[in-house]
mmCIF file as Biopython writes it, N, C-alpha, C and O atoms, coordinates in Angstrom:
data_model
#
loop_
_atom_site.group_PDB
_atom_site.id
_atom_site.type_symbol
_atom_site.label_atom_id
_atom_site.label_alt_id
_atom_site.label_comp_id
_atom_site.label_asym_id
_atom_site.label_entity_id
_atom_site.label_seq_id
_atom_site.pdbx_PDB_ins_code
_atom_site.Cartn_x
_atom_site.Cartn_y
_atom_site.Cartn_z
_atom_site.occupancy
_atom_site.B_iso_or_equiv
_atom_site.auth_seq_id
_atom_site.auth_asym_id
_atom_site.pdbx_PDB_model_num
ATOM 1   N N  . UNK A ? 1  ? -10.475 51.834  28.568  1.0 0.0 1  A 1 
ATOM 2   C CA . UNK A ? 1  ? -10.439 50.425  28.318  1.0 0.0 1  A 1 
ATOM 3   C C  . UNK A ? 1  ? -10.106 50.189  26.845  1.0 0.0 1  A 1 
ATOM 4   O O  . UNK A ? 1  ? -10.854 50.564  25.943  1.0 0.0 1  A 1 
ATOM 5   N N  . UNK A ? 2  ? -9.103  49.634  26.669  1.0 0.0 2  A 1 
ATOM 6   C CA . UNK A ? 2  ? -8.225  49.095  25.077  1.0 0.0 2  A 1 
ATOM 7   C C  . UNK A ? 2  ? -9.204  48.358  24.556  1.0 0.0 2  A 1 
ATOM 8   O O  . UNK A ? 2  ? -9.694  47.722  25.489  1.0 0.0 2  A 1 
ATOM 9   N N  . UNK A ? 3  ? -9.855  48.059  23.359  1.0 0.0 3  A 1 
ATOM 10  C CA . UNK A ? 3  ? -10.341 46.617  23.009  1.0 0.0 3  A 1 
ATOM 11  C C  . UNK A ? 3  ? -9.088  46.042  22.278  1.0 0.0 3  A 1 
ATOM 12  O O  . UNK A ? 3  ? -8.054  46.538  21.833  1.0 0.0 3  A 1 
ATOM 13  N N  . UNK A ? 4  ? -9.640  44.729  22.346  1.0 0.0 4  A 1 
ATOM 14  C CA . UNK A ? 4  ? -8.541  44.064  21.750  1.0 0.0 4  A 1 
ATOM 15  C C  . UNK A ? 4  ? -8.699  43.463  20.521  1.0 0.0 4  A 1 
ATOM 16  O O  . UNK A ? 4  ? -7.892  42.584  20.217  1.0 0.0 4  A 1 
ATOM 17  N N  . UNK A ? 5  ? -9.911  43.875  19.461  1.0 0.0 5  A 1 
ATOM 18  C CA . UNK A ? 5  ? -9.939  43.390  18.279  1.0 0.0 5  A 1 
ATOM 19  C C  . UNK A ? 5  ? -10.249 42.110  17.842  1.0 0.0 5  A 1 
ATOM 20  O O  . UNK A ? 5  ? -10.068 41.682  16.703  1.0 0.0 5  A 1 
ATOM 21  N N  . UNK A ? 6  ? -10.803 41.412  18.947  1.0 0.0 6  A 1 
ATOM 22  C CA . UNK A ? 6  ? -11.312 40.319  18.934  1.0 0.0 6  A 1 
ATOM 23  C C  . UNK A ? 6  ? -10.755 39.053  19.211  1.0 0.0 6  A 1 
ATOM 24  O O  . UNK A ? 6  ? -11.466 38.076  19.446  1.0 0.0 6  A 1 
ATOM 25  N N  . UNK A ? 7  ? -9.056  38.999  19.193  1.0 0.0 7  A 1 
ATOM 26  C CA . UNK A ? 7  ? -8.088  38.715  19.042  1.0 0.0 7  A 1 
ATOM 27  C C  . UNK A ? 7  ? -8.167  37.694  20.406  1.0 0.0 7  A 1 
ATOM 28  O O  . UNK A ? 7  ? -8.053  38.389  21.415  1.0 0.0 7  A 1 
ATOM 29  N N  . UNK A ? 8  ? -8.263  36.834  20.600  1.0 0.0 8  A 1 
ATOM 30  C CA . UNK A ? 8  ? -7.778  36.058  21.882  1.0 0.0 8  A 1 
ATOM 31  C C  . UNK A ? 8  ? -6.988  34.510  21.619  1.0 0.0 8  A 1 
ATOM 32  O O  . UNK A ? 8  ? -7.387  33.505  21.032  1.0 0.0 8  A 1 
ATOM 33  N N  . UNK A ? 9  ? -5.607  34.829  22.378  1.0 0.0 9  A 1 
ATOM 34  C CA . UNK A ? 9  ? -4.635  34.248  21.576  1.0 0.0 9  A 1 
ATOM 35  C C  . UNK A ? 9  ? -4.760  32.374  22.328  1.0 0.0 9  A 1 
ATOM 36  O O  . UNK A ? 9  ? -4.006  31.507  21.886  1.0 0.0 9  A 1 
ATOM 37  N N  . UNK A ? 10 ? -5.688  32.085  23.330  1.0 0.0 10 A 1 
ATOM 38  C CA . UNK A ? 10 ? -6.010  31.158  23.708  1.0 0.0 10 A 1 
ATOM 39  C C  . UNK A ? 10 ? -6.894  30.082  22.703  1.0 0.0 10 A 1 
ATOM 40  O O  . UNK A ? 10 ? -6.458  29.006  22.293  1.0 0.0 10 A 1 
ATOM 41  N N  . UNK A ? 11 ? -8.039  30.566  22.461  1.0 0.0 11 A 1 
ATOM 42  C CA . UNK A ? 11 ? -8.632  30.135  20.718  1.0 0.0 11 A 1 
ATOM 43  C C  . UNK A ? 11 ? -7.737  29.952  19.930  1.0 0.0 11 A 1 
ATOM 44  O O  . UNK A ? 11 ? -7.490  28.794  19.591  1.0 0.0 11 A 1 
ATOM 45  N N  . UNK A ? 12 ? -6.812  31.291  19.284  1.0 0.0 12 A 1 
ATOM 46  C CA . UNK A ? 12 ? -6.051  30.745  18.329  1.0 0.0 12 A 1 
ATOM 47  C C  . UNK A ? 12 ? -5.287  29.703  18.618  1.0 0.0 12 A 1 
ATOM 48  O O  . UNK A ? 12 ? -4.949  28.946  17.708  1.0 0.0 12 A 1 
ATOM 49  N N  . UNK A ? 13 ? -4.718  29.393  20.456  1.0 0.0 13 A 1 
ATOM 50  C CA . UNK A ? 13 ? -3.585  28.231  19.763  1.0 0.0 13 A 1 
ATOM 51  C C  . UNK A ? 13 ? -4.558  26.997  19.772  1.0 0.0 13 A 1 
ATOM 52  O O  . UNK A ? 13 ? -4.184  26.005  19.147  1.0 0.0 13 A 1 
ATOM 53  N N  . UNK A ? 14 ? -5.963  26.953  20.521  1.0 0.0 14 A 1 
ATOM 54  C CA . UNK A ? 14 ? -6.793  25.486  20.611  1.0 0.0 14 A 1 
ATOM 55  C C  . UNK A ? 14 ? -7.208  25.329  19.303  1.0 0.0 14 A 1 
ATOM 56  O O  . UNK A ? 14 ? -7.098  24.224  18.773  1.0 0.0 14 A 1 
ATOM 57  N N  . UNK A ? 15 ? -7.700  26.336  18.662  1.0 0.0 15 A 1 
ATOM 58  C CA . UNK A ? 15 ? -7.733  26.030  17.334  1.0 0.0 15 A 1 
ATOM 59  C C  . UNK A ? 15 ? -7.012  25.539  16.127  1.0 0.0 15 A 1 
ATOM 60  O O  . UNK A ? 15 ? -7.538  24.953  15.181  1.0 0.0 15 A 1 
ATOM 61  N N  . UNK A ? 16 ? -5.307  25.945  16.302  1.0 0.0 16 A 1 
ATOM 62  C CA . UNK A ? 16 ? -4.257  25.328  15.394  1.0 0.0 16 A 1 
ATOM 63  C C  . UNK A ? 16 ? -4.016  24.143  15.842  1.0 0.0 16 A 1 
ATOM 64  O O  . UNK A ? 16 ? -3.867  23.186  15.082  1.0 0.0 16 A 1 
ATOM 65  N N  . UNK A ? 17 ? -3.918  24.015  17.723  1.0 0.0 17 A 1 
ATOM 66  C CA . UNK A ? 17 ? -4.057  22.753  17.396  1.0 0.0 17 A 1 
ATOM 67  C C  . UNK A ? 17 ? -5.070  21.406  16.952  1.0 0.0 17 A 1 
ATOM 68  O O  . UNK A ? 17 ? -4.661  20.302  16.590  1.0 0.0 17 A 1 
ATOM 69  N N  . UNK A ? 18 ? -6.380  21.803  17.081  1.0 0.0 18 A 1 
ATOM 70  C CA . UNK A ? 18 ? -7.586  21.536  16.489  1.0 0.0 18 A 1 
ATOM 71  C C  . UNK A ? 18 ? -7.043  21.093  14.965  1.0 0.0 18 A 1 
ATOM 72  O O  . UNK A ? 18 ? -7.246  19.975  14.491  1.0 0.0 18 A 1 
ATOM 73  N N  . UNK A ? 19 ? -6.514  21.875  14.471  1.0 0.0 19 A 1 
ATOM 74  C CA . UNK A ? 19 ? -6.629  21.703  12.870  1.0 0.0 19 A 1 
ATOM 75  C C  . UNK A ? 19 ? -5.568  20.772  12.805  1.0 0.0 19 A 1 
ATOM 76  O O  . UNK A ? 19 ? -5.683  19.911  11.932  1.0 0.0 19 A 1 
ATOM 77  N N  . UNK A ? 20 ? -4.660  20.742  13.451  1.0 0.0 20 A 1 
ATOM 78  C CA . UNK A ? 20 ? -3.345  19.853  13.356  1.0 0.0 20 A 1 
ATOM 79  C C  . UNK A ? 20 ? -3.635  18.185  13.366  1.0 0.0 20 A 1 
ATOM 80  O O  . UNK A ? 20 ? -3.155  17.274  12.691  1.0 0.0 20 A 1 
ATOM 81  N N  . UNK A ? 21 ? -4.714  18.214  14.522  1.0 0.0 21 A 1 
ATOM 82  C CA . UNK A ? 21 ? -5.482  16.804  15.249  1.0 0.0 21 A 1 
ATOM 83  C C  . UNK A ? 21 ? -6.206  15.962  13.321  1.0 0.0 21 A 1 
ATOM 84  O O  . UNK A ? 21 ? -5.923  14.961  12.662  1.0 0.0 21 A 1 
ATOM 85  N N  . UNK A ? 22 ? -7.328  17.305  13.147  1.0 0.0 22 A 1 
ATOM 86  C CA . UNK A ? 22 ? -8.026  16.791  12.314  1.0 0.0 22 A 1 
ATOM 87  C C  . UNK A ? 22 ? -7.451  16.679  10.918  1.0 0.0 22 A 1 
ATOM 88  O O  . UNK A ? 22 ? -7.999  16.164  9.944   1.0 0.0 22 A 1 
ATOM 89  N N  . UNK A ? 23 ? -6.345  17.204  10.975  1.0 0.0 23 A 1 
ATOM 90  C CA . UNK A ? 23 ? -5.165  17.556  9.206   1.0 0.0 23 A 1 
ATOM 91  C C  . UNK A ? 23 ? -5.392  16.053  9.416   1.0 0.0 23 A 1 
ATOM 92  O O  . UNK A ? 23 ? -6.295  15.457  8.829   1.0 0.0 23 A 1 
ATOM 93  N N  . UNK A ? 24 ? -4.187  15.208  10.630  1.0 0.0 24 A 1 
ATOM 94  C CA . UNK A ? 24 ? -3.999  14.145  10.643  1.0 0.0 24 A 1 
ATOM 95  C C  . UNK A ? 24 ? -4.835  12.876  10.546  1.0 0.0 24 A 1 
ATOM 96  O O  . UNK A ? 24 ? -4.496  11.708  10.357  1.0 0.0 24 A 1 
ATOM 97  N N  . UNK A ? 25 ? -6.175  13.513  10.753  1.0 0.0 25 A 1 
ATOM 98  C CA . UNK A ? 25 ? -6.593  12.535  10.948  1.0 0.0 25 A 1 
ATOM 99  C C  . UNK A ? 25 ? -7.410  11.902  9.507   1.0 0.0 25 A 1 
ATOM 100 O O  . UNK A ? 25 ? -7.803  10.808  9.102   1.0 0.0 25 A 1 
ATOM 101 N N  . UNK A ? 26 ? -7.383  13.307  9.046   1.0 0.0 26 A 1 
ATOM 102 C CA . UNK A ? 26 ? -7.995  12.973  7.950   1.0 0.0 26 A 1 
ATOM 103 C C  . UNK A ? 26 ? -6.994  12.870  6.401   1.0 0.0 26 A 1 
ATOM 104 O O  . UNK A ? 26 ? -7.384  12.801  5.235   1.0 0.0 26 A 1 
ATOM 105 N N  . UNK A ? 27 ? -5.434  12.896  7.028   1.0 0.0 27 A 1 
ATOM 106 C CA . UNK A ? 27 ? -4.741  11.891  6.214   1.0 0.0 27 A 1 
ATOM 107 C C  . UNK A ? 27 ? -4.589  10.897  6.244   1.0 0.0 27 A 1 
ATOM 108 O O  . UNK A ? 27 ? -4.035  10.505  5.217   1.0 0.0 27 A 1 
ATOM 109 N N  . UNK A ? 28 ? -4.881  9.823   7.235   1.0 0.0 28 A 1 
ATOM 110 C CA . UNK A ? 28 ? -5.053  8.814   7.436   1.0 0.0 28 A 1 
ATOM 111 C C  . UNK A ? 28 ? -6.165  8.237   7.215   1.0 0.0 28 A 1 
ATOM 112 O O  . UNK A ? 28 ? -6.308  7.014   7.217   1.0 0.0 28 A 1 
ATOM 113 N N  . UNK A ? 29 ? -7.193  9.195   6.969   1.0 0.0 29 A 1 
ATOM 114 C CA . UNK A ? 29 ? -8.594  8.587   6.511   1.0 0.0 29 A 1 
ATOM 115 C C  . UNK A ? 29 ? -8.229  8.420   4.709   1.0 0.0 29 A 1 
ATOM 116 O O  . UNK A ? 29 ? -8.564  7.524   3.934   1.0 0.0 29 A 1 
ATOM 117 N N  . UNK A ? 30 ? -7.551  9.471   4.511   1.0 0.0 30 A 1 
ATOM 118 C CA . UNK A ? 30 ? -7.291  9.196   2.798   1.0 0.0 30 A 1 
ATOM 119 C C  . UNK A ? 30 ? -6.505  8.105   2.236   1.0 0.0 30 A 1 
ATOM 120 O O  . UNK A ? 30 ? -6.740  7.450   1.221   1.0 0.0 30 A 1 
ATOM 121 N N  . UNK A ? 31 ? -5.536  8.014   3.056   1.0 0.0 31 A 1 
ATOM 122 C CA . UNK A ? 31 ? -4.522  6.272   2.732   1.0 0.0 31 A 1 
ATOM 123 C C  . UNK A ? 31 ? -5.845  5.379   2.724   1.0 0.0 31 A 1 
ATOM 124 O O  . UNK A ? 31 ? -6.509  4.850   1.833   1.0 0.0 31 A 1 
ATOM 125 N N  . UNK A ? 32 ? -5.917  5.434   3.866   1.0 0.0 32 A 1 
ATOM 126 C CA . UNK A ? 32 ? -6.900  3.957   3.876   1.0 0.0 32 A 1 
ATOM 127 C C  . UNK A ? 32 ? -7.582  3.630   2.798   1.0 0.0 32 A 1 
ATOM 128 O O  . UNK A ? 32 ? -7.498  2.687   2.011   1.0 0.0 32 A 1 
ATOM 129 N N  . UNK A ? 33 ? -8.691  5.114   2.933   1.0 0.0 33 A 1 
ATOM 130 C CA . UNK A ? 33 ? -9.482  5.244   1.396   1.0 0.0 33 A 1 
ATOM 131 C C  . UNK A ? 33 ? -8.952  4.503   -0.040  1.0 0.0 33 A 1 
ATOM 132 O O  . UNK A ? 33 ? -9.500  3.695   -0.790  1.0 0.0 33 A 1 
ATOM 133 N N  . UNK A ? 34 ? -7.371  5.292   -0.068  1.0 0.0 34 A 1 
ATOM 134 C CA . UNK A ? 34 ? -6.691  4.888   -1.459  1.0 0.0 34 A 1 
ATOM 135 C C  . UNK A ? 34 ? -6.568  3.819   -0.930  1.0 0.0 34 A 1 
ATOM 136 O O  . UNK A ? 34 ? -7.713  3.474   -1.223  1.0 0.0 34 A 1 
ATOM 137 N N  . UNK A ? 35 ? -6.053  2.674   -0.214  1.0 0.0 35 A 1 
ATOM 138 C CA . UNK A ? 35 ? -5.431  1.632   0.128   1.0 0.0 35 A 1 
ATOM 139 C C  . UNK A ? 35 ? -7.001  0.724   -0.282  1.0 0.0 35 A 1 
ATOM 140 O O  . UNK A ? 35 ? -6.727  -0.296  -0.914  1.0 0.0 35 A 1 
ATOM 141 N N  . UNK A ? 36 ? -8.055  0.847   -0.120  1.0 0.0 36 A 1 
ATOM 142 C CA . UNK A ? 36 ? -9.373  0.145   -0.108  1.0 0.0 36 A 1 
ATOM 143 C C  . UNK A ? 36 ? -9.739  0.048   -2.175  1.0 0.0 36 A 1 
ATOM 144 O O  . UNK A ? 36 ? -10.326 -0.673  -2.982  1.0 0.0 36 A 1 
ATOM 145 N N  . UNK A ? 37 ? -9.069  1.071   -2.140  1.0 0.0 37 A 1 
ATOM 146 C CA . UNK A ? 37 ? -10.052 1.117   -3.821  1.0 0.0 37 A 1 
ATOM 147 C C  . UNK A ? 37 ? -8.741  0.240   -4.153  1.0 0.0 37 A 1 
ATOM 148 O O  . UNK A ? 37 ? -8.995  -0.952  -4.325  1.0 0.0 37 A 1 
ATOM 149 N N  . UNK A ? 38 ? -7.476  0.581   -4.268  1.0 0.0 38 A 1 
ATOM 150 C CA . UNK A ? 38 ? -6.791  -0.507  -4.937  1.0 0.0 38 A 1 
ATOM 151 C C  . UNK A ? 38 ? -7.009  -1.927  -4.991  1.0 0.0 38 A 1 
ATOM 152 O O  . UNK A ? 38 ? -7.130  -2.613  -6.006  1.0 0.0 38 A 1 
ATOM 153 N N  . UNK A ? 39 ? -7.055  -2.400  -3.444  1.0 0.0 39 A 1 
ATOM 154 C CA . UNK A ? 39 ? -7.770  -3.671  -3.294  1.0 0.0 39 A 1 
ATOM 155 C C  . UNK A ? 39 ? -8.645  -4.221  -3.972  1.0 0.0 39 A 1 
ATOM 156 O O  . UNK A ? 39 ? -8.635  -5.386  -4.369  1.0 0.0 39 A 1 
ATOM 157 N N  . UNK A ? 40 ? -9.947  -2.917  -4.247  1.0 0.0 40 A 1 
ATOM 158 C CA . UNK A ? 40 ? -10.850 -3.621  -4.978  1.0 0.0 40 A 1 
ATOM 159 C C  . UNK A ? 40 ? -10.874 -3.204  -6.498  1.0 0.0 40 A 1 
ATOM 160 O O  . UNK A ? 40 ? -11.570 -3.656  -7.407  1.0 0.0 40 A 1 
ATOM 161 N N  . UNK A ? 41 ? -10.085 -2.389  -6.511  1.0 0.0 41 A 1 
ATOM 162 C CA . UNK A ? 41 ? -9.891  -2.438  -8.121  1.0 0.0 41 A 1 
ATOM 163 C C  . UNK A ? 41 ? -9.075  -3.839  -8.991  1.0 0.0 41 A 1 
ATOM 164 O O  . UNK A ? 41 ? -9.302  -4.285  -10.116 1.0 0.0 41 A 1 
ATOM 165 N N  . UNK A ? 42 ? -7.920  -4.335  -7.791  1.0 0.0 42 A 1 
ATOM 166 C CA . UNK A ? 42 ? -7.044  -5.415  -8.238  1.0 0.0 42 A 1 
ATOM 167 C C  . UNK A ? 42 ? -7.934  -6.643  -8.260  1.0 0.0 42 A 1 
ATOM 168 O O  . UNK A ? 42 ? -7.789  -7.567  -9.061  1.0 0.0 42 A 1 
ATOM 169 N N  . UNK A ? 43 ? -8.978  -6.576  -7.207  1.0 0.0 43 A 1 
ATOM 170 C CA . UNK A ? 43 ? -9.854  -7.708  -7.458  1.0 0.0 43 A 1 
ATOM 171 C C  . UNK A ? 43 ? -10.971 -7.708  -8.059  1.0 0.0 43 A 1 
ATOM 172 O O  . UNK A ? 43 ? -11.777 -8.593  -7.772  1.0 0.0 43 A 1 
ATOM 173 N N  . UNK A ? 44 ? -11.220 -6.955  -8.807  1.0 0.0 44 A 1 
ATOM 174 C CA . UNK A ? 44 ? -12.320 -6.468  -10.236 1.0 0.0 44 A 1 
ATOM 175 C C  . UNK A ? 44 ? -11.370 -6.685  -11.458 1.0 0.0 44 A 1 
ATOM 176 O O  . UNK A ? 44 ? -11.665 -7.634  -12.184 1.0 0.0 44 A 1 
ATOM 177 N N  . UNK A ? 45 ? -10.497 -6.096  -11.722 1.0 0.0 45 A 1 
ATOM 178 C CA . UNK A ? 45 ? -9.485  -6.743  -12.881 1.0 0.0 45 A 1 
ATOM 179 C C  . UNK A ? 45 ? -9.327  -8.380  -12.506 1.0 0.0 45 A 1 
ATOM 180 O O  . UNK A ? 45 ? -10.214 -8.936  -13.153 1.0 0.0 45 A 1 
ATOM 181 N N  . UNK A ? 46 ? -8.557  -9.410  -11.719 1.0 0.0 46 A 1 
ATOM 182 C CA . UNK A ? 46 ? -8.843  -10.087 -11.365 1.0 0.0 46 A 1 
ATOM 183 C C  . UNK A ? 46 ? -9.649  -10.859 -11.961 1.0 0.0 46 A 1 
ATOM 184 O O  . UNK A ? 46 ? -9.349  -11.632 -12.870 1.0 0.0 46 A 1 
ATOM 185 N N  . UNK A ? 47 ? -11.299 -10.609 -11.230 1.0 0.0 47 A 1 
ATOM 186 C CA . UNK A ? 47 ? -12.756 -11.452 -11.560 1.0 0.0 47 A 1 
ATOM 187 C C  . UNK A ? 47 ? -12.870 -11.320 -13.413 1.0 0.0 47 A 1 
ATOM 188 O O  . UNK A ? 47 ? -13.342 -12.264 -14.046 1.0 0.0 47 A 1 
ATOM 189 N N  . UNK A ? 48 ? -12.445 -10.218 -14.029 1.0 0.0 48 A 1 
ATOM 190 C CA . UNK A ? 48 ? -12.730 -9.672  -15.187 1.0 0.0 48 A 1 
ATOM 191 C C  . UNK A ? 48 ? -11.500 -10.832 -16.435 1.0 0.0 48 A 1 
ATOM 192 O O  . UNK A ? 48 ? -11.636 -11.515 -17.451 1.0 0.0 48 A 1 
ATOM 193 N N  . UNK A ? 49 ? -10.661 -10.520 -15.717 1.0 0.0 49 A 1 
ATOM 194 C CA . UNK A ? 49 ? -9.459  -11.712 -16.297 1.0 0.0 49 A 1 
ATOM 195 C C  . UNK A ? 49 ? -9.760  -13.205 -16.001 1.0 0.0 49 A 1 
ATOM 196 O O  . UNK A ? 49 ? -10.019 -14.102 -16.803 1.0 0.0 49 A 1 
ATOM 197 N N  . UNK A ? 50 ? -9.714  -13.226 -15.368 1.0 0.0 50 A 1 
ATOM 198 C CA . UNK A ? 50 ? -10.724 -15.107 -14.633 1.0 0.0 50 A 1 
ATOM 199 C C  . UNK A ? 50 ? -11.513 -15.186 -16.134 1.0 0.0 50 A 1 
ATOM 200 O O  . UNK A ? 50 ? -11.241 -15.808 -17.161 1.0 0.0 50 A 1 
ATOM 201 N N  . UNK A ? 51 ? -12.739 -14.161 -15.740 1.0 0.0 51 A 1 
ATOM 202 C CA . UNK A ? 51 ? -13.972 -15.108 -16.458 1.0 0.0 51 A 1 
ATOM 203 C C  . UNK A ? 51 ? -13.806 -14.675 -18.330 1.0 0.0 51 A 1 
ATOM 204 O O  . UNK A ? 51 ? -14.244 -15.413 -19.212 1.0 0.0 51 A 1 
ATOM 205 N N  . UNK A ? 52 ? -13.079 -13.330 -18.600 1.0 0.0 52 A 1 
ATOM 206 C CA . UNK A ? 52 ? -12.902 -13.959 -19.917 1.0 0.0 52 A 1 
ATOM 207 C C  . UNK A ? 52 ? -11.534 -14.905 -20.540 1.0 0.0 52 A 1 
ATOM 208 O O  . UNK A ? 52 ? -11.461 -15.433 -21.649 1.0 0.0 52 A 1 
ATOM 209 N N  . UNK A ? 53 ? -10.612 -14.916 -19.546 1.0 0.0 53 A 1 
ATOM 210 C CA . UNK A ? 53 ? -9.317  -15.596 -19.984 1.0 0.0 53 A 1 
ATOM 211 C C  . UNK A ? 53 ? -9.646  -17.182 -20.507 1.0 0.0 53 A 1 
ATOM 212 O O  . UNK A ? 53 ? -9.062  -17.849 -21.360 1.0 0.0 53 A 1 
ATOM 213 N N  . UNK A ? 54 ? -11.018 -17.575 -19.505 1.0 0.0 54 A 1 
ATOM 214 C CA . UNK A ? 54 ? -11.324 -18.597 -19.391 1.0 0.0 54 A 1 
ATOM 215 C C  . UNK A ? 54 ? -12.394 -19.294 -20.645 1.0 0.0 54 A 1 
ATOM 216 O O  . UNK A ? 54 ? -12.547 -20.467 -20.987 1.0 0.0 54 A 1 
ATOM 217 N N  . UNK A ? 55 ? -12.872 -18.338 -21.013 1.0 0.0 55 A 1 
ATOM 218 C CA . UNK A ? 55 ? -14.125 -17.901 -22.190 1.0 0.0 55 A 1 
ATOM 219 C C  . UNK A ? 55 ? -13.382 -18.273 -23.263 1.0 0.0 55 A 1 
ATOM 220 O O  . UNK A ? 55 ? -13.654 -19.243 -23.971 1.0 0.0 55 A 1 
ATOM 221 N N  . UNK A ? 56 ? -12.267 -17.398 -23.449 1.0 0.0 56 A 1 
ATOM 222 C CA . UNK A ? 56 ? -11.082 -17.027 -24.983 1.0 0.0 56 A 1 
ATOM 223 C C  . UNK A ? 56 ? -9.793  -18.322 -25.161 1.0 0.0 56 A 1 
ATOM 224 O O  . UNK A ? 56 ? -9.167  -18.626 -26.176 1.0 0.0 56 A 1 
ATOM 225 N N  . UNK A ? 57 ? -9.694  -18.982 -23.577 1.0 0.0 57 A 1 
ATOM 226 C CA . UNK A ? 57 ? -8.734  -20.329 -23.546 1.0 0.0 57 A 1 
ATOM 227 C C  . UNK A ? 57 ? -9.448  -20.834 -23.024 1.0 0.0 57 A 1 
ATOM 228 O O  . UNK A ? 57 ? -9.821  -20.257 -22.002 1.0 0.0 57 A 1 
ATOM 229 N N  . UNK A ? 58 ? -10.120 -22.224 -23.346 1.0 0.0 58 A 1 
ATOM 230 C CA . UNK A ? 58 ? -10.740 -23.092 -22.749 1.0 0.0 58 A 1 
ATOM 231 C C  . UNK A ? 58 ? -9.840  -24.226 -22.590 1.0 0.0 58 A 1 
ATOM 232 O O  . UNK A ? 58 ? -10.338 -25.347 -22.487 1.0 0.0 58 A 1 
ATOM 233 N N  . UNK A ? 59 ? -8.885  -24.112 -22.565 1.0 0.0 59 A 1 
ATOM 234 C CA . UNK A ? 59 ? -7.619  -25.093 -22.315 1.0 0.0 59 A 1 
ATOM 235 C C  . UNK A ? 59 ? -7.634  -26.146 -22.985 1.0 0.0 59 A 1 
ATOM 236 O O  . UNK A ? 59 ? -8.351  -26.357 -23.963 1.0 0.0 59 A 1 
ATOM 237 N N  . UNK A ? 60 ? -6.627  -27.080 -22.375 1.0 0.0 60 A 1 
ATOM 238 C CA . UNK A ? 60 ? -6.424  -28.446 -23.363 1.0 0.0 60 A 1 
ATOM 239 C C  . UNK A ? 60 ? -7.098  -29.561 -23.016 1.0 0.0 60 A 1 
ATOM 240 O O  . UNK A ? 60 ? -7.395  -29.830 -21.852 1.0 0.0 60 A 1 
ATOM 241 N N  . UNK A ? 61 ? -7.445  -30.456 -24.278 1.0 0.0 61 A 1 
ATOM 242 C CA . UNK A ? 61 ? -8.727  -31.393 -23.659 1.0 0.0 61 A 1 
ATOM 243 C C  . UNK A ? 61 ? -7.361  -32.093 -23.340 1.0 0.0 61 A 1 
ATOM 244 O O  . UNK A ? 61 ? -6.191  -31.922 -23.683 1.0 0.0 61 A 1 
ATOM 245 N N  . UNK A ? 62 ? -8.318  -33.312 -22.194 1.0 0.0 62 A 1 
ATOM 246 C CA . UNK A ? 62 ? -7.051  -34.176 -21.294 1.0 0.0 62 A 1 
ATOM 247 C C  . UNK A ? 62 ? -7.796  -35.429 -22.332 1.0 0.0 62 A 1 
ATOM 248 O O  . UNK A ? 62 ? -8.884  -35.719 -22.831 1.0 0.0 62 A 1 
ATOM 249 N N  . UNK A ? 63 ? -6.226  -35.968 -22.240 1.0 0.0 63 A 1 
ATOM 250 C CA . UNK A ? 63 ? -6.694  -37.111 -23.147 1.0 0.0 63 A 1 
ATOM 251 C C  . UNK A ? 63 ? -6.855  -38.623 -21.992 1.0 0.0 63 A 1 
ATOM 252 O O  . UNK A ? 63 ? -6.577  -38.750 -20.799 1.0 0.0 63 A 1 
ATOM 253 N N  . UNK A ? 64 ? -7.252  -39.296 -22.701 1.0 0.0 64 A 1 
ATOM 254 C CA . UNK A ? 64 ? -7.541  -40.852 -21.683 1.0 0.0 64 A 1 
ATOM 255 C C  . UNK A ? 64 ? -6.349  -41.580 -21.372 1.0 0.0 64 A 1 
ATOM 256 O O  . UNK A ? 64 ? -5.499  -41.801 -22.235 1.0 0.0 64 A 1 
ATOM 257 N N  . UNK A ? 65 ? -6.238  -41.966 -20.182 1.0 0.0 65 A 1 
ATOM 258 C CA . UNK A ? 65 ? -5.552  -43.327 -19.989 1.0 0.0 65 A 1 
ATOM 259 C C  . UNK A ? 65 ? -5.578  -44.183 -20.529 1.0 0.0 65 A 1 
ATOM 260 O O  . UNK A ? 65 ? -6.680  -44.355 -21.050 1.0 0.0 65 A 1 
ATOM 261 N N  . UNK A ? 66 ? -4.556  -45.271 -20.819 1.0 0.0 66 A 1 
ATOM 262 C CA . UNK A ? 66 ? -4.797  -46.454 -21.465 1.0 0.0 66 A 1 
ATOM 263 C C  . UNK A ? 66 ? -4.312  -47.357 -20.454 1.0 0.0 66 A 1 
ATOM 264 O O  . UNK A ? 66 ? -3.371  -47.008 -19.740 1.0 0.0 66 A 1 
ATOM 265 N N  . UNK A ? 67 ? -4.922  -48.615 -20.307 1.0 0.0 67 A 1 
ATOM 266 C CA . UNK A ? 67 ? -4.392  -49.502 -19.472 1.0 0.0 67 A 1 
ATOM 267 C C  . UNK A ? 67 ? -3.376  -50.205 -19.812 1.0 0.0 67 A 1 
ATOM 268 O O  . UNK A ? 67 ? -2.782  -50.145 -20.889 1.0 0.0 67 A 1 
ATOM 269 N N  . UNK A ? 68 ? -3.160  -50.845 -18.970 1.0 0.0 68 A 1 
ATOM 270 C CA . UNK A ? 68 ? -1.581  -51.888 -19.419 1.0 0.0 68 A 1 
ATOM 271 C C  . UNK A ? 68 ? -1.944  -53.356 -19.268 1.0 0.0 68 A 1 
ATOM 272 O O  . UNK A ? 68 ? -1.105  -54.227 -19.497 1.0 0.0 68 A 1 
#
């Protein structure tokens, strides 16, 4: 009786494709990821620009109407 070295070529292919499933899946978990922090990075710069733009220009006083 041969052994065969442990070798069973049924595992190996469920397993590559195993890894193929989860490669993908977990490149698509990483976009998202990146796609989420940009979002909230653009809207933290954003809130950060708002409240001191607003601090440093307090804009122009409006002047009054006059009647006619």
């Amino acid at each position: 009786m041969a052994k065969s070295g442990g070798k069973n070529p049924y595992l190996s292919l469920w397993l590559s494709g195993a890894n193929k499933v989860f490669g993908a899946a977990r490149g698509h978990a990483m976009n998202e990821m990146r796609r989420q922090q940009g979002i909230a990075l653009r809207k933290a710069q954003k809130t950060v620009l708002d409240f001191w733009g607003g601090a440093l220009n307090p804009g122009v006083a409006k002047t009054r109407k006059t009647r006619k």
